[in-house]
C-alpha positions as a printed Julia matrix, in Angstrom:
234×3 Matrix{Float64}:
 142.05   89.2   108.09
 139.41   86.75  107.72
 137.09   86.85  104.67
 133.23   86.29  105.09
 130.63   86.26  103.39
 126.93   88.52  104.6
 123.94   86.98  104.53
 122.16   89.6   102.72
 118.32   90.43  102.66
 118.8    94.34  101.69
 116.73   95.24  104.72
 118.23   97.03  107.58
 119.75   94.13  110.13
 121.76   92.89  107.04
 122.93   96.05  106.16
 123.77   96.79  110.19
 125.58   93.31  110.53
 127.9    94.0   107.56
 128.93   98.01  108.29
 129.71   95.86  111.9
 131.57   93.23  109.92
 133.9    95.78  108.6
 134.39   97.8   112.01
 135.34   94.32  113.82
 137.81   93.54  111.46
 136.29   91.23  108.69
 136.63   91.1   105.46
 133.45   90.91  103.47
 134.35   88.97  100.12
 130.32   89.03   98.67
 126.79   89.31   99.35
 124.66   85.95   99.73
 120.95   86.57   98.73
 118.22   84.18   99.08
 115.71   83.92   95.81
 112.72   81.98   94.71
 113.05   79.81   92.16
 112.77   81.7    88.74
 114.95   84.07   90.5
 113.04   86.81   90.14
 112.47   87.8    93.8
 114.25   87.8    96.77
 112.32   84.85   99.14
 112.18   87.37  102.74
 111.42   90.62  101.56
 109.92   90.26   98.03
 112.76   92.45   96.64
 113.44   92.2    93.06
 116.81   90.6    92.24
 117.62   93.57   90.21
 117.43   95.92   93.0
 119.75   94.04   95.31
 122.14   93.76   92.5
 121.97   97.79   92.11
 122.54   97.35   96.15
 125.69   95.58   95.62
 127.19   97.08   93.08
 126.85  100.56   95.11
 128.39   99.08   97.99
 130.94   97.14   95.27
 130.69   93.71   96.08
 129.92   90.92   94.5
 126.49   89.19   95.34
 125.97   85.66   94.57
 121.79   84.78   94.32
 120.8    81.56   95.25
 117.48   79.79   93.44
 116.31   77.69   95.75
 113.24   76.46   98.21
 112.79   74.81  101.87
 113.39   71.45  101.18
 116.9    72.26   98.9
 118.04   75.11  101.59
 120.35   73.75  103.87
 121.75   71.51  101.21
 122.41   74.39   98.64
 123.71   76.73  101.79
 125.88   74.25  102.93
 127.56   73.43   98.86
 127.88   77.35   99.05
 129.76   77.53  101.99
 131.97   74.51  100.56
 132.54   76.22   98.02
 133.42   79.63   99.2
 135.86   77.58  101.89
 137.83   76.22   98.74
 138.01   80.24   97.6
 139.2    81.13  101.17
 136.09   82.23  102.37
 136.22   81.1   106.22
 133.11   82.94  107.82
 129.71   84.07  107.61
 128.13   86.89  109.11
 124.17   87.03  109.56
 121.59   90.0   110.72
 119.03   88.73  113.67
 116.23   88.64  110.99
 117.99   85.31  109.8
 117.29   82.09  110.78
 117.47   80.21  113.98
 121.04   80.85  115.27
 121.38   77.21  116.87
 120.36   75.52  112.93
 123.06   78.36  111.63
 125.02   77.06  114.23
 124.94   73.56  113.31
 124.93   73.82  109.22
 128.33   76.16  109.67
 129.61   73.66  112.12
 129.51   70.63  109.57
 130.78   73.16  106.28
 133.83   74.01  108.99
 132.37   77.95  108.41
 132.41   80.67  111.57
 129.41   82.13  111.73
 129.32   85.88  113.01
 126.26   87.55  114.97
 127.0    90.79  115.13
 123.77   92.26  116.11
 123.39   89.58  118.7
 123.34   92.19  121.78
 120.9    94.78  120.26
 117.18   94.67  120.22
 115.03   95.51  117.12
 114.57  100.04  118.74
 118.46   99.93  119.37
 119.18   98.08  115.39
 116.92  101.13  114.26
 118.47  104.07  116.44
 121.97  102.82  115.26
 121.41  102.7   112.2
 119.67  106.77  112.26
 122.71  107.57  113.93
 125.26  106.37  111.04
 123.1   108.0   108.35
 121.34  104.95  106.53
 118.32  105.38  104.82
 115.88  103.05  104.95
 112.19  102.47  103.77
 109.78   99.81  104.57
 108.97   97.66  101.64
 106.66   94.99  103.49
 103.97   95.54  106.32
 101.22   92.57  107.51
  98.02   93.79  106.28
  96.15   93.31  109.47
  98.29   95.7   111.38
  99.02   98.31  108.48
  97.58  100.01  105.49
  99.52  100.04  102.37
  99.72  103.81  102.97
 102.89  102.41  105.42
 104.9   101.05  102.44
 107.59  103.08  101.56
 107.76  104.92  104.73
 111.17  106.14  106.35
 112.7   104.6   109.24
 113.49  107.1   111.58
 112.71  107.8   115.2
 109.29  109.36  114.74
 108.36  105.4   112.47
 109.92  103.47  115.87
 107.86  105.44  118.2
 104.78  104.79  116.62
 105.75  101.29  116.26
 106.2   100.98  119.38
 102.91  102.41  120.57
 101.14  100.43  117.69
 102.84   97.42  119.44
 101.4    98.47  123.13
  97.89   98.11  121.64
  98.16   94.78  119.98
 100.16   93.54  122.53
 103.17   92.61  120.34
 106.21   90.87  121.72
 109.49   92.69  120.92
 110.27   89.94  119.08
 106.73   89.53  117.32
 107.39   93.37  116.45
 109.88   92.75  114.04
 107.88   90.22  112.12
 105.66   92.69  111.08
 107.28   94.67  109.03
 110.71   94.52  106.36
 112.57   97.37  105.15
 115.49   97.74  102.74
 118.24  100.73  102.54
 118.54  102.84   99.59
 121.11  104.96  101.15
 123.95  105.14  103.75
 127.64  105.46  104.56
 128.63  101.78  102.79
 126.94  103.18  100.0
 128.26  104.96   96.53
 125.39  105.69   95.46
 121.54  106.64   96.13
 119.14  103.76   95.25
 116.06  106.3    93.94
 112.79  104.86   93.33
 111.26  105.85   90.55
 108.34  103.41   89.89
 106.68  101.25   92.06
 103.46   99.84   93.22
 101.37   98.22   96.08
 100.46   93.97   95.94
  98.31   92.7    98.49
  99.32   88.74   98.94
  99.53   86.45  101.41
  98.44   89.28  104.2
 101.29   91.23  103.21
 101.43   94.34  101.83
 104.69   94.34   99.13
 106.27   97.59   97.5
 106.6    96.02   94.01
 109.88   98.03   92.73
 109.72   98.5    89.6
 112.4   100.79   88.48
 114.96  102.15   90.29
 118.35  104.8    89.2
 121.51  105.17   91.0
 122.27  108.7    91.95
 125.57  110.15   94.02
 124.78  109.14   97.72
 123.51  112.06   99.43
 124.43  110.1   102.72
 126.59  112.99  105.13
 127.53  110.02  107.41
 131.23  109.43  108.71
 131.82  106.39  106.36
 132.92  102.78  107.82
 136.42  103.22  106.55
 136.75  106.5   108.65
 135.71  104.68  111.59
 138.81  101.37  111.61
């Protein structure tokens, strides 16, 4: 079985891309997670580091954070992936909402890492309607300002959110592609999951022409997820 490593942003193509890891046959050794650099937040989504931590520990693996900025990424990706090839770590699986796939491409090449795409067929409607259909739970945590009011953040992803998405995204004329851009989510709940992440405190920051669900505290409860989990389905 190969071992891999998930590129992990704790929204909802991450989370996809590693319950598909596991049903094609991988073995997922740890989480890799993207910070700024006092570590505090995650760089995509804004998440705190503590939160994806909780994430991790639910799902029980290991996450490994990595500080670091645009000019020091591809150099401290690819010392990761050297180092996780000396451990035995052979492959790395990423969500669409990652990168360019031909610059993945080339930075796993030279590191002698496979890199896995497992949502690579899907579109962003058919990423959300799959993951309904398993049972994850998932909120949105960021929304662009100009196309949503802060009353979005926190919202559930379910079909009722991707049909008005999807008619918001008739009237501004958004590109399927565009469309997922202008939002980011993260799962609190779902069939990889032990437990619930419940949010107990949080609040709205405008910045940058985003709105961000600042997380501020956060429990873990028994999941409440009634999903067939991943093991039941190898």
């Amino acid at each position: 079985m190969n071992k891999v490593f998930v590129s992990w942003s704790g929204g909802k193509d991450s989370c996809l891309s590693y319950y598909k890891a596991l049903e094609n046959g991988l073995e997922v050794s740890c989480l890799v997670n993207i910070t700024n650099q006092d570590g505090k937040y995650s760089c995509t989504h804004g998440l705190p580091t503590s939160f994806l931590q909780a994430q991790a520990h639910s799902i029980g693996v290991p996450i490994i954070q990595l500080r670091t900025n645009g000019e020091k990424y591809e150099s401290d990706l690819k010392k990761l992936c050297c180092d996780f090839r000396e451990q035995g770590i052979s492959g790395a699986v990423f969500g669409n909402g990652d990168v360019e796939h031909s610059w993945i491409g080339r930075v796993c090449q030279e590191v002698n890492v496979t890199p896995y795409f497992p949502l690579d067929d899907l579109n962003e409607d058919e990423i959300i309607k799959q993951l309904v259909d398993l049972g994850f739970e998932a909120i949105t945590v960021t929304v662009r300002a100009d196309v949503f009011g802060k009353q979005w953040l926190g919202r559930k992803i379910d079909r009722g959110f991707l049909e008005q998405i999807n008619s918001l995204s008739d009237v501004i004329n958004l590109s399927p592609h565009k469309k997922a851009g202008i939002y980011h989510t993260t799962i609190i709940d779902g069939p990889i999951f032990k437990n619930r992440m419940e949010i107990i405190k949080s609040e709205a920051l405008l910045k940058d022409g985003y709105w961000f669900l600042q997380i501020m505290e956060t429990v873990e409860i028994p999941s409440i997820s009634n999903s067939t989990s991943v093991n039941q389905c190898l």
